[in-house]
C-alpha positions in Angstrom: -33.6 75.1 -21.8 -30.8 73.0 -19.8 -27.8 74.6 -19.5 -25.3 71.6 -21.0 -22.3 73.4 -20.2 -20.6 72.9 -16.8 -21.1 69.3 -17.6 -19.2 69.3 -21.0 -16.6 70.9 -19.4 -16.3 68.7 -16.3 -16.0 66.2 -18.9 -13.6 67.8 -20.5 -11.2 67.7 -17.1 -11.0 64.0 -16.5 -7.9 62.5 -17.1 -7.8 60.5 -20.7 -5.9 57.7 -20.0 -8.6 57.2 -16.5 -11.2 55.8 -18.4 -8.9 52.6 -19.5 -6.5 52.7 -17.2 -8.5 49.2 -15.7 -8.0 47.5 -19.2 -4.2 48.8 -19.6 -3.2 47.1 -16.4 -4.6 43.7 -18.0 -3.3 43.9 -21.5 -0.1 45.3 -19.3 0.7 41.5 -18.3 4.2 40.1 -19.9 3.5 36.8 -21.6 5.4 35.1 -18.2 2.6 37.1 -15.6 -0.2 35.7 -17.8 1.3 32.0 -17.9 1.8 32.2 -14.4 -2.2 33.6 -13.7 -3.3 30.8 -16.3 -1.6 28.2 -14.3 -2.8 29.2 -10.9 -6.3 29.0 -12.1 -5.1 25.5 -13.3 -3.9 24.2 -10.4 -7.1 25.2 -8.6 -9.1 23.5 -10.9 -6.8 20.3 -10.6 -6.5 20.4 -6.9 -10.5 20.2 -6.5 -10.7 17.0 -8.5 -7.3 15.2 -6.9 -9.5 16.1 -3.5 -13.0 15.1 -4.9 -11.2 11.9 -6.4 -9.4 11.2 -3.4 -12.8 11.9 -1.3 -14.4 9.0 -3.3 -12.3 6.7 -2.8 -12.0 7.3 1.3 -15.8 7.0 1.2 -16.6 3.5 -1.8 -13.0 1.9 -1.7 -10.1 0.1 0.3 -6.6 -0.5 0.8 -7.1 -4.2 -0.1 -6.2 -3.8 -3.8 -6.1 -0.1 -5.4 -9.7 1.0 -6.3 -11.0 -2.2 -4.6 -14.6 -2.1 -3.8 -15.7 -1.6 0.3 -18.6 -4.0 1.2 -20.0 -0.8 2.8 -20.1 3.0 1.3 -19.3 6.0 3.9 -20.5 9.4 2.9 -18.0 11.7 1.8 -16.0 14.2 4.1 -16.1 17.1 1.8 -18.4 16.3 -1.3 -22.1 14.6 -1.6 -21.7 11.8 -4.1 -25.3 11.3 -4.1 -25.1 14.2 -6.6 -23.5 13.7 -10.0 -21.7 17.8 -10.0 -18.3 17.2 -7.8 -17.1 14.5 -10.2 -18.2 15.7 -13.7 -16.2 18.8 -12.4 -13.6 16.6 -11.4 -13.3 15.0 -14.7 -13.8 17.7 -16.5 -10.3 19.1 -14.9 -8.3 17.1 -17.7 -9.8 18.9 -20.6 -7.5 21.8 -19.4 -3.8 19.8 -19.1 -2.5 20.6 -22.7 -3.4 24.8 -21.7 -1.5 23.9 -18.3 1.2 22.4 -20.3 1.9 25.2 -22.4 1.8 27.9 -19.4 4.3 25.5 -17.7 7.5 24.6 -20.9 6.8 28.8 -21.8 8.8 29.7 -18.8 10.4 26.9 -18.1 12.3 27.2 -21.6 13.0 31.1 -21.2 14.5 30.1 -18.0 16.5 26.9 -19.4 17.9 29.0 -22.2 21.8 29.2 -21.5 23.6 32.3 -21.8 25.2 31.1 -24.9 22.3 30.7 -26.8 23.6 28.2 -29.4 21.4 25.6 -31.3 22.4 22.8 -29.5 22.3 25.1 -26.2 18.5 25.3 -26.9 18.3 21.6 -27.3 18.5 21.1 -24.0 15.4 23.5 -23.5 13.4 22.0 -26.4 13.7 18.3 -25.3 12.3 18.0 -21.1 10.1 20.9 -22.0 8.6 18.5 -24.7 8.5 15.5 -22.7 7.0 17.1 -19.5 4.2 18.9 -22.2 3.9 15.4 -23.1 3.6 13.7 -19.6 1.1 16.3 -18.5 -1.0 15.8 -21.5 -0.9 12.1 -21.1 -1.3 12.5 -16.9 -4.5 14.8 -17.7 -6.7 12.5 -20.5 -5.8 8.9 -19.1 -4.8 9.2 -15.1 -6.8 12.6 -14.3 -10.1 12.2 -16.4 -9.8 8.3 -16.7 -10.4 8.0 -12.6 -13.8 9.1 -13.1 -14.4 5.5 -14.8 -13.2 3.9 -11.8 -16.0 5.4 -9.8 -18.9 3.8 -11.3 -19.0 0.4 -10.5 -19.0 1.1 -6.6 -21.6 3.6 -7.0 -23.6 0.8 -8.9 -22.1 -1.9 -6.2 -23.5 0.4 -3.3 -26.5 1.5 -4.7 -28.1 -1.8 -5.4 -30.6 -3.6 -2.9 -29.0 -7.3 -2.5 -31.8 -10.1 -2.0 -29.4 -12.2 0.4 -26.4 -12.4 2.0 -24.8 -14.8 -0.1 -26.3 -12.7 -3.3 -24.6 -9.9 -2.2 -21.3 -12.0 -1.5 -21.3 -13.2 -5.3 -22.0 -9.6 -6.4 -19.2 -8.2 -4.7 -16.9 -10.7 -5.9 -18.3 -10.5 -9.8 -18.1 -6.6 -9.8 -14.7 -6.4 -7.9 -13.4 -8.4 -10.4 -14.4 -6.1 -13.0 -13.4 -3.3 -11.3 -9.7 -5.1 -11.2 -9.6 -5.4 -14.4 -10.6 -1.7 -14.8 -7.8 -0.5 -12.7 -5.1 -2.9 -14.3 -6.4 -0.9 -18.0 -6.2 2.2 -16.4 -2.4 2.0 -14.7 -1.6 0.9 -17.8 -3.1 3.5 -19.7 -1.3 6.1 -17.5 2.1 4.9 -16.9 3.4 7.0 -19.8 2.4 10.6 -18.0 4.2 10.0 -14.8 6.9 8.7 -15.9 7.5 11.0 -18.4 7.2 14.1 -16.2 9.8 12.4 -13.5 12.6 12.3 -16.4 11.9 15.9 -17.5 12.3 16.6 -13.8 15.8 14.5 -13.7 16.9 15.9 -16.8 15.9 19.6 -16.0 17.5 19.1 -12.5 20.9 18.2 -14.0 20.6 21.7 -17.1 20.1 23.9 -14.1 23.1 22.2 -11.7 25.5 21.9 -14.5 25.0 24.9 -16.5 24.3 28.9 -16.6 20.8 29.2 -17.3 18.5 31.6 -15.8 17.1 29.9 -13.0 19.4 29.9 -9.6 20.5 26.4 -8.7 18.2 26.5 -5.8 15.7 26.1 -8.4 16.5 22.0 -8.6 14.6 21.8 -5.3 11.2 22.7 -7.3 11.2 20.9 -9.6 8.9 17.7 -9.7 11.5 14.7 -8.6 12.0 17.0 -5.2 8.5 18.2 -4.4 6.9 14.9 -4.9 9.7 13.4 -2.3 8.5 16.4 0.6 5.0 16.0 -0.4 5.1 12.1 0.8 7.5 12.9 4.0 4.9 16.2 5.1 1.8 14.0 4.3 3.0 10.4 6.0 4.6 11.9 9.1 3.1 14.9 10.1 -0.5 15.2 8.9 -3.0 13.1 10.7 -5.6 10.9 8.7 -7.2 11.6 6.6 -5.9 15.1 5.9 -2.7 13.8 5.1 -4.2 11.1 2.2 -5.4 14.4 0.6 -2.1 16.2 0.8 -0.2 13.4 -0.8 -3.0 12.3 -3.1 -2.9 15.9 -4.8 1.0 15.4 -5.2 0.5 16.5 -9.0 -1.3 19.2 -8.3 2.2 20.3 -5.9 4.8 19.3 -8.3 3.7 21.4 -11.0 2.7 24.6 -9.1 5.4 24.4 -7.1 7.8 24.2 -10.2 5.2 27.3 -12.1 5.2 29.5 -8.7 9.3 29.1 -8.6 10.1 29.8 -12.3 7.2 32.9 -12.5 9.0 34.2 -9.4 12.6 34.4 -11.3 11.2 35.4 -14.1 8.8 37.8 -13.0 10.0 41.2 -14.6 11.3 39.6 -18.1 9.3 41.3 -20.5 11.5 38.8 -23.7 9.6 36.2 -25.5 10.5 32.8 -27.3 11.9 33.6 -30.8 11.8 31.2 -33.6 14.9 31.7 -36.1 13.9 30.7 -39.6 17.8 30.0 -41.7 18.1 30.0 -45.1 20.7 27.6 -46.5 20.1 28.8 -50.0 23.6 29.8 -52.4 
């Protein structure tokens, strides 16, 4: 018979807490460390389709008009469009902006909170970290996913076999007109996000300048008005092309981790959480 013994007692000498000591470090994470880890894998995702978009339209369209069709495609310098993959993955990058929004406002508003901590103190939290929530959301379903539209009619354009010149002249000017018309519905369609996410930038500029909050002033330099403005002047003037087109053509992919990288810094080692106060006006 097997003597069983040594080994229940060398079991009996491990450590208990080594067996989970793997899983305590995860479920270890403060609610800002796991916003800022959700929002890195964000940005990542959202950085590959602002380069796979940006890719596409280097090698189908022109400068002419924006999204205007090339009379000639140019393969890709980082992705084979021939295959369907890099912008279904691209695309797909929007369904995650409303998760990305909420790991952004969580510490944004914990670090907007003044040291007052009055109602209409937390106003000024609530309001540009619901209209950046918004602008993202709208950025991520109608400017993100909605480029992938854009790309099928020069796919179509450069895929098909004219019969003659002047067929192929005709063509070009029929499905360039549609794709015009495209473009025009999808600014439009847009417009909101952007714009949106600039005044929550403006506005949360002026909370940390003017008042105590959490953040250091220096923070105002990350936020999305500033980054966007450094993003240009590095991409314009000091990146050759076409590397630099990339750079600036990710510009939301910067404004946001840069604003999520600075405010996850700050607020690293707070362990405190949002707290909803439920008064009761009753006699």
């Amino acid at each position: 018979m097997l003597n069983t013994k040594p080994i229940e007692e060398a079991t009996t000498l491990l450590p208990p807490s080594s067996a989970a000591s793997h899983h305590t470090m995860v479920l270890n994470l403060t609610p800002i460390q796991t916003c800022a880890a959700v929002a890195l894998v964000c940005s990542i995702w959202n950085l590959f389709g602002d380069i796979c978009f940006i890719d596409f339209y280097l090698a189908h369209m022109n400068f002419d008009a924006f999204g205007a069709i090339d009379n000639v495609s140019r393969p890709g310098n980082l992705f084979d469009f021939d295959k369907d993959w890099p912008l279904l993955v691209a695309q797909a990058g929007g369904w995650m902006y409303p998760v990305w929004a909420m790991a952004t406002i969580y510490p944004l508003y914990l670090g907007l909170e003044t040291s007052g901590g009055a109602t209409s103190d937390r106003r000024h939290s609530v309001l540009p970290c619901a209209l950046l929530a918004y602008g993202l959301c709208v950025v991520g379903g109608n400017l993100h996913s909605g480029f992938a539209f854009t790309t099928i009619l020069p796919q179509v354009f450069h895929k098909h076999t004219p019969q003659s010149d002047e067929h192929e002249l005709n063509l070009h000017s029929t499905i360039n007109f549609a794709q015009s018309t495209i473009m025009d519905r999808y600014v439009f369609g847009y417009t909101p996000g952007p714009l949106t996410i600039m005044i929550a930038s403006g506005w949360i500029i002026y909370i940390v300048i003017t008042k105590e909050t959490k953040f250091p002033k220096w923070f105002a330099l990350c936020t999305p008005l500033v980054t966007v403005a450094w993003v240009n002047l590095i991409g314009f003037m000091l990146m050759p092309w076409p590397w630099g087109m990339y750079f600036v053509g990710s510009f939301g992919t910067w404004i946001i981790f840069v604003m999520n990288a600075a405010a996850s810094w700050v607020l690293w080692n707070v362990k405190a959480g949002i707290t909803l106060q439920v008064q009761n006006h009753s006699v």
